[in-house]
Every structure is written in structure tokens, then in C-alpha cells.
C-alpha positions in Angstrom: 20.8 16.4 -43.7 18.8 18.7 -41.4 15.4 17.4 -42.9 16.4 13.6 -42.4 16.1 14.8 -38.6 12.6 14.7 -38.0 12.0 12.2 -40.5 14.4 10.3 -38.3 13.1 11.0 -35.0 9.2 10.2 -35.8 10.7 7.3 -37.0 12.1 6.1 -33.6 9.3 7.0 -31.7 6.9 4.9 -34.3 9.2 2.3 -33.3 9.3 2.9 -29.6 5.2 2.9 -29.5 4.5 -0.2 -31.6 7.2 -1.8 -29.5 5.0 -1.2 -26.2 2.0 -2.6 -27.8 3.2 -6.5 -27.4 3.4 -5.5 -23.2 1.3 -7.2 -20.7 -1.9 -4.8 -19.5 -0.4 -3.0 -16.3 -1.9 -4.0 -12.9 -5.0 -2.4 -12.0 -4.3 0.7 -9.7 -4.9 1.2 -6.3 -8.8 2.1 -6.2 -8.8 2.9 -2.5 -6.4 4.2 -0.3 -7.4 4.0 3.8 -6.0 6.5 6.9 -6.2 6.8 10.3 -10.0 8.3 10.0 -10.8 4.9 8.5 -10.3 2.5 11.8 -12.8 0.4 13.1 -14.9 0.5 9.8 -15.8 -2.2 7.9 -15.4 -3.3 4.0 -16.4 -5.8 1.8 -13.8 -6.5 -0.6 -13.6 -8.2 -4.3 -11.0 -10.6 -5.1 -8.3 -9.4 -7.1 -8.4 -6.1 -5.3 -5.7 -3.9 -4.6 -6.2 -1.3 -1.5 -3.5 1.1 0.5 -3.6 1.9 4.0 -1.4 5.4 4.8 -0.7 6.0 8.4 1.6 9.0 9.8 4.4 7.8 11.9 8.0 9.5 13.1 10.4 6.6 12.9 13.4 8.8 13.7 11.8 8.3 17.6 12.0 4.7 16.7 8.2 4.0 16.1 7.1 2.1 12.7 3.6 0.7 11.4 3.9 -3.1 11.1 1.0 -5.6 10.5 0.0 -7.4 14.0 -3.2 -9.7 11.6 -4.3 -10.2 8.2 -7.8 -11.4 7.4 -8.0 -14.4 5.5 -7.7 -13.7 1.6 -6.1 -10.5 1.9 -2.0 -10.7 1.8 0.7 -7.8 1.9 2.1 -6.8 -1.3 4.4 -3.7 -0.3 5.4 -1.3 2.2 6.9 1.9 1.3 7.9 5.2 3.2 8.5 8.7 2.5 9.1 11.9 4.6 5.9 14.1 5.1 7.8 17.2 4.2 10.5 15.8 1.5 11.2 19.3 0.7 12.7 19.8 4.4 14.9 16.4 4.1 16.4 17.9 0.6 17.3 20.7 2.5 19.1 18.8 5.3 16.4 19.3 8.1 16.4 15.8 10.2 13.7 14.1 12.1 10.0 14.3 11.3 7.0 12.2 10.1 7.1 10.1 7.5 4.1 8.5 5.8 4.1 4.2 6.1 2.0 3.0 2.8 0.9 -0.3 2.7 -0.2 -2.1 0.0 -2.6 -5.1 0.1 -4.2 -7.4 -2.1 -7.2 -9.7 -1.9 -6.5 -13.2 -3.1 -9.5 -15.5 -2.4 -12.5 -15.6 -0.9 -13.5 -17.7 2.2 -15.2 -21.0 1.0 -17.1 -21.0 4.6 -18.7 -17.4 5.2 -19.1 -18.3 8.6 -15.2 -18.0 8.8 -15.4 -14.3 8.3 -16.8 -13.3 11.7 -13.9 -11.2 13.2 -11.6 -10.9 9.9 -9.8 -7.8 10.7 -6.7 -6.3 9.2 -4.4 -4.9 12.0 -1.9 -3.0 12.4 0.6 -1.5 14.8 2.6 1.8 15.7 4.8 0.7 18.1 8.9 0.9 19.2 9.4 -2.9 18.1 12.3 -3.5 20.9 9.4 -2.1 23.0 6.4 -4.3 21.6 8.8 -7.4 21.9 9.4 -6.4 25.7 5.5 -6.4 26.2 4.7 -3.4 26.3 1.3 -2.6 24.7 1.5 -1.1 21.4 1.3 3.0 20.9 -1.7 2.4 18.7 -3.6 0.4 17.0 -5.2 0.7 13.5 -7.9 -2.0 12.7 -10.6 -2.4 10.0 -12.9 -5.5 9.3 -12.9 -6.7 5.9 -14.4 -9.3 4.3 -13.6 -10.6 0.6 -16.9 -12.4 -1.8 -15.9 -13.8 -5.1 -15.3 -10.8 -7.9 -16.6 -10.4 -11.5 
């Protein structure tokens, strides 16, 4: 009975490859990821492009990255979080940074290039009961962008 084992086992995972064969092709992966350095440059942009922007921020003080403007074409697909030092939050430690990851798409292209002048994606660290109030925004991260047709 011992041999059936791995007879039995290279059996399953035969199965459990061909069965992953029939899946959809995964999304194309991030193929740039932007940071604070990165403000007030400009890109040009594919359609069907994925990009991340990462920005430090310390919501425990009640701050948060949020998007003020999107250029035309380009539309959110996720925002994510997680501590800068996970390792100190497993071990109970509370407060600190925590990196804001957002995750952006380009969808189309303008039809009228002329309509790309000032296209800039922009985005805010801010106390939002603050910002709502009128006061002006702690920072602001912005980069021009402008999306042509891709291959």
C-alpha cells in the first residue's frame, strides 16, 4: 500500500495542473509603481495599463491619501494599506505609518488630444473632517499623465 502513495499523489497533482490549464491568462502585473519622489513629473501612458502610486501616511493621526482628480482615461481600480513596520503591529506596538497603495488603470485614450492639456492625477493627504471644513490639504501629490492608443 506504501508504493500506491506516490503513485497516488503525482496522480493528484497531474490532475491539479491540467485542471489550471483551462484558466483565463492572469492580468498583466503592475509595471510601474510611483512615490512621493515622483510628483510633478509627467508620463505618457498606454491603454490597458496598470500603474501604483505608494505614498507614506500615519492614519492613526487621522490623515489618509484620497484622490482629489483623475485624468481622463485613467480610473481607480484599488486602494490598499498596510503598516510600514508589520513586524511592530504583530507585536502589539500601536500607531505608526502605514503605506496607502493605489492602483490605477488606463481605459481609453482621448479622441481630441487637445483635451489632454492639464490631465493630472491628484491626490491628497489630508484629515478629511478637516479638508471638508476648508482647510487646505497637508499635501498634495500630482503627476501629469497622458494616455495614446496601446499595441
Amino acid at each position: 500500500m506504501n508504493t500506491m502513495k506516490p503513485f497516488a499523489l503525482l496522480s493528484l497533482g497531474l490532475v491539479a495542473i491540467s485542471g489550471c490549464a483551462g484558466l483565463p491568462p492572469a492580468e498583466k502585473s503592475t509595471n510601474m509603481i510611483f512615490a512621493a519622489a515622483d510628483t510633478g513629473t509627467t508620463k505618457t501612458l498606454k491603454t490597458g495599463q496598470t500603474f501604483e502610486v505608494k505614498l507614506l501616511g500615519t492614519p492613526t493621526a487621522g490623515y489618509s491619501w484620497e484622490v482629489q482628480s483623475l485624468p481622463a482615461g485613467v480610473v481607480l481600480v484599488d486602494k490598499t494599506s498596510q503598516p510600514e513596520n508589520p513586524e511592530g503591529r504583530k507585536q502589539g506596538m500601536v500607531g505608526g505609518n502605514d503605506w496607502t497603495r493605489f492602483r490605477f488603470k488606463t481605459i481609453s485614450a482621448p479622441v481630441d488630444l487637445q483635451s489632454t492639456a492639464g490631465q493630472a492625477l491628484v491626490l491628497r493627504y489630508a484629515r478629511p473632517w478637516e479638508f471638508e471644513a476648508g482647510r487646505p490639504a497637508e499635501q498634495i501629490w500630482r503627476m501629469q499623465i497622458s494616455v495614446k492608443p496601446g499595441a
